[in-house]
C-alpha distance (Angstrom), angle and dihedral (degrees) to the residues before:
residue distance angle dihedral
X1 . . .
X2 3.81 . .
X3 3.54 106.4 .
X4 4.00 103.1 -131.9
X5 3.99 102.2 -169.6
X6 3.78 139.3 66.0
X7 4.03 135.8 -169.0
X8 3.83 99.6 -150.4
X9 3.84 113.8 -166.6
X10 4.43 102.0 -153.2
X11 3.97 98.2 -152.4
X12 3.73 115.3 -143.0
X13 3.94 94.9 -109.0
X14 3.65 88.0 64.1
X15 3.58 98.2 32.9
X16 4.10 85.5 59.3
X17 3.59 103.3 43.7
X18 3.77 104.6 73.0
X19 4.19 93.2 -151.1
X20 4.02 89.5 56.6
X21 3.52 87.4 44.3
X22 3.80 101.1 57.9
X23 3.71 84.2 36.0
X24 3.75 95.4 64.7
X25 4.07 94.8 30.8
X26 3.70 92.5 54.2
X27 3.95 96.1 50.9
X28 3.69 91.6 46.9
X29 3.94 79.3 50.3
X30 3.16 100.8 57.2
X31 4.04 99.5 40.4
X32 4.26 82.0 53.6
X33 3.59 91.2 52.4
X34 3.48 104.4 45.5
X35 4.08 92.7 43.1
X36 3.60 99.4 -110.2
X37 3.99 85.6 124.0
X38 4.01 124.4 27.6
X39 3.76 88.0 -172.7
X40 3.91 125.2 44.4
X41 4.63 108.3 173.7
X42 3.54 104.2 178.1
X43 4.10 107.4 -163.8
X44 3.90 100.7 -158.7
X45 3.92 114.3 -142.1
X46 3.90 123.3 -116.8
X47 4.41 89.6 -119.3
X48 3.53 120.6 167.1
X49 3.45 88.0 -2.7
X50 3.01 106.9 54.2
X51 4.04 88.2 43.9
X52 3.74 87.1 54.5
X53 3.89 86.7 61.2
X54 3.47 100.3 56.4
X55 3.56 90.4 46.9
X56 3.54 84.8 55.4
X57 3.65 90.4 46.5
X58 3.67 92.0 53.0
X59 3.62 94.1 51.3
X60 4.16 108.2 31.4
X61 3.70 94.2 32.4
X62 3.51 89.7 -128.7
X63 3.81 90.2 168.0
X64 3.72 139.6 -136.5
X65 3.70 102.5 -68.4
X66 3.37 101.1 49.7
X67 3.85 94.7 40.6
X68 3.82 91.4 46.6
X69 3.91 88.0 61.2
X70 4.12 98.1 33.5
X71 3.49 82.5 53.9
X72 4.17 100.5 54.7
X73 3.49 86.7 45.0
X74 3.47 89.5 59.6
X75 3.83 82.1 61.2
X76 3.95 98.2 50.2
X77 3.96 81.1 49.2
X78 3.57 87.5 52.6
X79 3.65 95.7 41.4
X80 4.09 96.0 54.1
X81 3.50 93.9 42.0
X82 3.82 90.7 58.3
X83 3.64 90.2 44.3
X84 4.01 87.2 57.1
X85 4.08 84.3 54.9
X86 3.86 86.7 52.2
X87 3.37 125.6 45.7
X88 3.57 106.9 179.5
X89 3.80 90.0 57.3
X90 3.35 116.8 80.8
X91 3.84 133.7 -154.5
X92 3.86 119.7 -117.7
X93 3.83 124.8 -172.8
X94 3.84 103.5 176.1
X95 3.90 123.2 77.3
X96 3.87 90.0 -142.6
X97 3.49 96.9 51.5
X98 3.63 92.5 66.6
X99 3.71 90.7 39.5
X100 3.92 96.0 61.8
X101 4.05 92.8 49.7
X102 3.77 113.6 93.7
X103 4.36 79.8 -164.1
X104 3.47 132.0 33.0
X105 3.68 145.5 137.5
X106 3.59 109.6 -168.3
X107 3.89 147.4 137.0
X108 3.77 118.0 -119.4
X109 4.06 116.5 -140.7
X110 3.86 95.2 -143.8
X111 4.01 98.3 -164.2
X112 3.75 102.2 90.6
X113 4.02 97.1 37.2
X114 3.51 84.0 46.6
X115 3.81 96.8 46.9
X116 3.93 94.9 49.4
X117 4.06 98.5 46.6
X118 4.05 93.2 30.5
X119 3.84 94.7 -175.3
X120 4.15 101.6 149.6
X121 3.07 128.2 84.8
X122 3.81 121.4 -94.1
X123 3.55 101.6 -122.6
X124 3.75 144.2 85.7
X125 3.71 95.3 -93.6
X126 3.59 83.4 75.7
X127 3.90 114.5 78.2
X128 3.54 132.5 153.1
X129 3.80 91.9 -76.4
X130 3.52 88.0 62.6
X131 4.19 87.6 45.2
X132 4.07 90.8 52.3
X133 3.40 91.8 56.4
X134 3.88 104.4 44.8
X135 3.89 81.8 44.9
X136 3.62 90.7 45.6
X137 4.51 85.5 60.8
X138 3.77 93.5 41.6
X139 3.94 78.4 60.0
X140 3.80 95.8 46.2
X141 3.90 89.4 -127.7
X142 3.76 114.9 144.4
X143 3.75 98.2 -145.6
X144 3.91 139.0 45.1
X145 3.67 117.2 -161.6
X146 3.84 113.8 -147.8
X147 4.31 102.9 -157.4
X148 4.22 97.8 -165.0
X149 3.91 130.5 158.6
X150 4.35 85.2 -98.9
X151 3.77 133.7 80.9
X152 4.02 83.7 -133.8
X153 3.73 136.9 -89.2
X154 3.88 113.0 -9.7
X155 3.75 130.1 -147.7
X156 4.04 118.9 -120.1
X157 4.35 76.3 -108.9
X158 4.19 86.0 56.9
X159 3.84 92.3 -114.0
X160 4.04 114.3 136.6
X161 3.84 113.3 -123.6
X162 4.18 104.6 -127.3
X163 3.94 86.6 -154.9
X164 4.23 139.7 5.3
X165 3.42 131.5 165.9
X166 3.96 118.9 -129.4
X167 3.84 81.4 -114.4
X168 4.01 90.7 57.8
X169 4.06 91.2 31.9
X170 3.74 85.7 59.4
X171 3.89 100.7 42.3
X172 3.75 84.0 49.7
X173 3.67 96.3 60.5
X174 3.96 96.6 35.8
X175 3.86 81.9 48.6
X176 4.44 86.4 48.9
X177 3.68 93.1 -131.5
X178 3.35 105.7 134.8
X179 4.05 139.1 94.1
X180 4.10 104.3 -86.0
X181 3.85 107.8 -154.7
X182 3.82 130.2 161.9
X183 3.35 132.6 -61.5
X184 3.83 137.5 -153.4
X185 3.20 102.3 -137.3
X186 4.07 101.7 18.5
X187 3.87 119.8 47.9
X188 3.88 91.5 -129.8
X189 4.01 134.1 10.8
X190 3.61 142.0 171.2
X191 3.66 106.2 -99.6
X192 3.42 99.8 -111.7
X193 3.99 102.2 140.1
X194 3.60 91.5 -153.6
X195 3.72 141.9 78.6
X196 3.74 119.5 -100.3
X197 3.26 102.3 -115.4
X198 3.76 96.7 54.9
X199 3.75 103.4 84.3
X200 3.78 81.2 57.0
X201 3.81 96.8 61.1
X202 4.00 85.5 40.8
X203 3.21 92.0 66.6
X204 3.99 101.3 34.9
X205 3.90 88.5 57.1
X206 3.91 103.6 24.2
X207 3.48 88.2 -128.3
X208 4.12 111.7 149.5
X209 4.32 122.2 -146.8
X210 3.10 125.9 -150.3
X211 3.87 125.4 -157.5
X212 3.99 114.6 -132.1
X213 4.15 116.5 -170.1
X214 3.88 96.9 -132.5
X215 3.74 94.5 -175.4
X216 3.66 90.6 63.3
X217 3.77 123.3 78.3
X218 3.75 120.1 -110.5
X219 3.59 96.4 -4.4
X220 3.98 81.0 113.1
X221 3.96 97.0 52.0
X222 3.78 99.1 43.4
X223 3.57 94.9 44.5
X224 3.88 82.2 64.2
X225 3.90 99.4 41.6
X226 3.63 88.5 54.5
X227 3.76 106.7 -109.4
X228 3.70 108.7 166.6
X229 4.17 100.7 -143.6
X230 3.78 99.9 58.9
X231 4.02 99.9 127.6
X232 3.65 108.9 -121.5
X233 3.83 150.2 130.0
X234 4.18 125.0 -120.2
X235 4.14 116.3 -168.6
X236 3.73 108.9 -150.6
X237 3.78 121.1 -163.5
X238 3.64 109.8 -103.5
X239 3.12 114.9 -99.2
X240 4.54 97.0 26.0
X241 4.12 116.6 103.7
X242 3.45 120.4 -118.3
């Protein structure tokens, strides 16, 4: 069965850069419209904001509770203000609500849903990666969609790996052969586009990702209609078959 839905996760890099942003909002336009997808969540990422916290963090001490929360409200911030950009999407802030709509293409404020269950982790592992998926099982959808300004996670020879497991993603980085790039907040990382505790959650609710480049045209739409050479990365749990 044609799977009609999709949890996309709007990184900050794209969310901030208003040509990646129209990009990605106008291909998830156009697969709404033309009923390739009944149900569009967007989960908007924390950004700058959420950046400026851990700075903060890393400077004040302000500790993982309060940073946890500071950060997701960067995300609700995040969220509304993209909503204000868009006025045919609306903003949603209740797991149910979405549930009972046979259509909808909305973004989901994750502080208050987040606040009353509380489930993650308080820590900085946790990012809204890690938030789009556990939102992503509290919907019962089988896939979350992370829309970033990469074609996924790159080889130390630049090629894009299709598919990994978290078992291989993590043998790959102990073994250090993977792309390093710059970070914002780190002077060098693996590039693993993805929060640390995401493989985790991967494997806890065998729930794949799959990493969309948003700053490219059409990567979006054909990803959806099913053509085979869009450039991206899926993370399988561990022990599931492709």
């Amino acid at each position: 069965m044609t799977r009609k839905y999709a949890l996309c996760k709007i990184g900050g890099k794209i969310l901030e850069n208003e040509a990646y942003l129209e990009n990605s909002i106008s291909q998830l336009n156009s697969l709404y419209n033309n009923n390739n997808l009944d149900k569009i969540i967007i989960i908007p990422g924390g950004g700058t904001l959420a950046n400026f916290v851990r700075n903060l963090d890393e400077k004040m001490v302000l500790g993982d509770e309060k940073s946890h929360w500071m950060a997701i409200h960067a995300m609700n911030f995040n969220g509304k203000k993209l909503a204000s950009c868009y006025d045919h999407i609306e903003t949603i802030e209740k797991i149910d609500a979405i549930k009972k709509k046979r259509r909808v293409f909305a973004i989901f404020l994750p502080y208050q849903y987040l606040k009353s269950k509380d489930i993650l982790p308080h820590n900085w592992q946790v990012t809204s990666d890690s938030i789009a998926l556990y939102i992503a099982h509290e919907l019962n959808f089988d896939r979350v969609y992370l829309i970033k300004d990469v074609n996924g996670i790159i080889r130390k020879d630049n090629s894009c790996i299709q598919e990994i497991s978290t078992l291989e993603l993590k043998d790959l980085k102990t073994k250090d052969q993977l792309l390093k790039m710059d970070d914002d907040i780190l002077t060098k990382k693996n590039s693993i586009p993805i929060d640390e505790y995401l493989p985790v959650l991967i494997d806890e609710y065998r729930i794949p990702c799959i990493i969309l480049n948003g700053a490219e045209s059409e990567t979006i739409t054909r990803f959806f209609l099913k053509n085979n050479d869009i450039i991206s990365t899926q993370i399988i749990p561990k022990d599931m078959d492709s």
